[in-house]
C-alpha positions in Angstrom: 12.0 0.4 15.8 8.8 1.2 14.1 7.7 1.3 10.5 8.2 4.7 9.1 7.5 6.3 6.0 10.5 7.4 3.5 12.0 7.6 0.1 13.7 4.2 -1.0 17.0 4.8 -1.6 19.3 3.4 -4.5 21.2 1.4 -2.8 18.2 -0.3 -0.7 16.7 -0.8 -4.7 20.0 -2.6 -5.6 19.6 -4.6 -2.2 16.5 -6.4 -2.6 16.5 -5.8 -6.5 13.1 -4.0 -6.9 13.3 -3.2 -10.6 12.8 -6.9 -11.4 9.4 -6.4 -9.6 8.7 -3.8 -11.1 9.9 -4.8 -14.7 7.7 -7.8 -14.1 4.1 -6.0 -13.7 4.9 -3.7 -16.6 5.1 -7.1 -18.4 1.7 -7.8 -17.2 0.4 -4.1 -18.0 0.6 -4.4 -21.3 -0.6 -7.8 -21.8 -3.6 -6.9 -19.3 -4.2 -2.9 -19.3 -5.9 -3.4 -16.0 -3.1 -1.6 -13.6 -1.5 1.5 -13.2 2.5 1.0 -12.2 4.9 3.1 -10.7 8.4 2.7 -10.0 9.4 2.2 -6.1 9.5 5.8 -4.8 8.3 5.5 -1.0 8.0 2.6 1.5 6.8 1.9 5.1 9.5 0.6 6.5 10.9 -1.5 9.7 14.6 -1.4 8.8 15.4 -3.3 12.1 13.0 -6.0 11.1 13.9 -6.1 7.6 10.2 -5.8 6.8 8.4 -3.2 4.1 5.5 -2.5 2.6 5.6 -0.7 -0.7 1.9 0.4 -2.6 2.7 -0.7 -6.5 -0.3 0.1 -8.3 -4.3 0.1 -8.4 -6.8 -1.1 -10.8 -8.4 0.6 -13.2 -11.9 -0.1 -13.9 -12.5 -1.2 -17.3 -13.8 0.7 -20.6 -14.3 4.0 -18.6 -14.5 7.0 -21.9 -16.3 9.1 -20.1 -14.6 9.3 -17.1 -11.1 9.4 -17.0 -9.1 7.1 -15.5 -11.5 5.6 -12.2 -9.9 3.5 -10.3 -11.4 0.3 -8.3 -10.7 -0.2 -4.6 -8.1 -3.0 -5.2 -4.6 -1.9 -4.9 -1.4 -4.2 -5.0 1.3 -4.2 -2.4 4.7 -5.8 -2.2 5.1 -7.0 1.5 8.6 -8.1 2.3 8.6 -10.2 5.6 10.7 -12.6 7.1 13.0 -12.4 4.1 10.3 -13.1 1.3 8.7 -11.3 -0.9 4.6 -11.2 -1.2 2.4 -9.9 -3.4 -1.3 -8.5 -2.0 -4.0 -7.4 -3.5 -6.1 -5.5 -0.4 -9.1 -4.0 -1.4 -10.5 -0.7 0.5 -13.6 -1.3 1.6 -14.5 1.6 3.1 -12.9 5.3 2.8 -14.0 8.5 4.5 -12.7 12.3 5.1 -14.4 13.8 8.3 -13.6 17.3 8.4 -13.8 17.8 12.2 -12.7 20.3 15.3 -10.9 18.7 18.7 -9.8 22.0 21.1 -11.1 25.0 18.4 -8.1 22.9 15.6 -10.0 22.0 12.3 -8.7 18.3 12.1 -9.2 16.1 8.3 -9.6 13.0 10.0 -8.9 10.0 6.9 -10.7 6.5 7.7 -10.6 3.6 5.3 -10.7 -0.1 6.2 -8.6 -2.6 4.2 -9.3 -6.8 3.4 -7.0 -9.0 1.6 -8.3 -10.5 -1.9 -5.4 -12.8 -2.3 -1.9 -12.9 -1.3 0.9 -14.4 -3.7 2.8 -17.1 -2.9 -0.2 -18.5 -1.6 0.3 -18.8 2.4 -1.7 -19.5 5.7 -1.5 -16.3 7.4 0.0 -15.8 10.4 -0.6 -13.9 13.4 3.0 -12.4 13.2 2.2 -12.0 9.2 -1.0 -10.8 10.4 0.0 -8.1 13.0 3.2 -7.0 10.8 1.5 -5.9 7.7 -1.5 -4.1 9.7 1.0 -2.0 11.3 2.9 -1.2 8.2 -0.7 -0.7 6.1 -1.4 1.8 9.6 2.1 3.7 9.1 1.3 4.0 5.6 -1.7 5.5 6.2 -3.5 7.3 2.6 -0.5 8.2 0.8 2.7 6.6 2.5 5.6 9.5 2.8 3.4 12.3 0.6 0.9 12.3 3.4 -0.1 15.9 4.2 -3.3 16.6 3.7 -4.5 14.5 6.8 -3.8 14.8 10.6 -5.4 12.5 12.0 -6.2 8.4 10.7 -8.8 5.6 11.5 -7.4 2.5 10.1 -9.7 -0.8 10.3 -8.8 -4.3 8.8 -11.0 -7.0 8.1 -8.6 -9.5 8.6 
């Protein structure tokens, strides 16, 4: 099986008990006011491999008035693999929407490329970790299950 997008459901919450995760980082929001949390609505998931990838939040830039909320191109994911739980930070380094026409169909063609800034525990990467979370970050694509707006993904890593 594949890693698919979907709604977590409550009793794959209770499982690997992802309000403490997410009870944790609204800790740190308030102490640091640098990142925007959600609770766990979607994943990419492997349910045969026990594996998941779930986007938690992004950072806010700092002291932006003017603006609005802006966001920076570092976003934090909880990667579950091989029955552990990691934190990344990955940050998109390049995004792009090509509006484009294959066989007279207007396709919206999405292509970003993600690098990892750090990866708690601290670990030596794997291939297996490697190849894993490249195919869930692929699955996930822009926006994980609310993905609509784009047919068609370009997905680069530069790890």
């Amino acid at each position: 099986m594949a890693f698919i997008n979907k709604i977590i459901d409550e009793e794959d919450i209770k499982k690997y008990q992802l309000m403490k995760i997410w009870e944790k980082h609204k800790e740190e929001e308030r102490k640091t006011i640098k990142t925007v949390a959600k609770t766990f609505y979607d994943w990419s998931v492997n349910k045969e491999k026990e594996m998941f990838l779930i986007h938690f939040a992004r950072f806010l830039e700092e002291d932006q008035p003017d603006h609005g909320e802006i966001y920076t191109n570092e976003n934090i994911f909880i990667f579950y693999f091989e029955n552990k739980f990691y934190e990344l930070i990955l940050i998109r380094e390049s995004e792009k929407r090509i509006f484009n026409e294959e066989n007279d169909v207007k396709v919206l063609v999405y292509e970003t490329s993600w690098n990892i800034k750090s990866i708690e525990p601290n670990i030596k990467i794997s291939e297996k970790f490697n190849a894993s979370l490249k195919e869930a970050l692929t699955r996930y694509g822009e926006d994980g299950v609310y993905n609509k707006e784009y047919t068609k993904y370009i997905i680069e890593f530069s790890f």
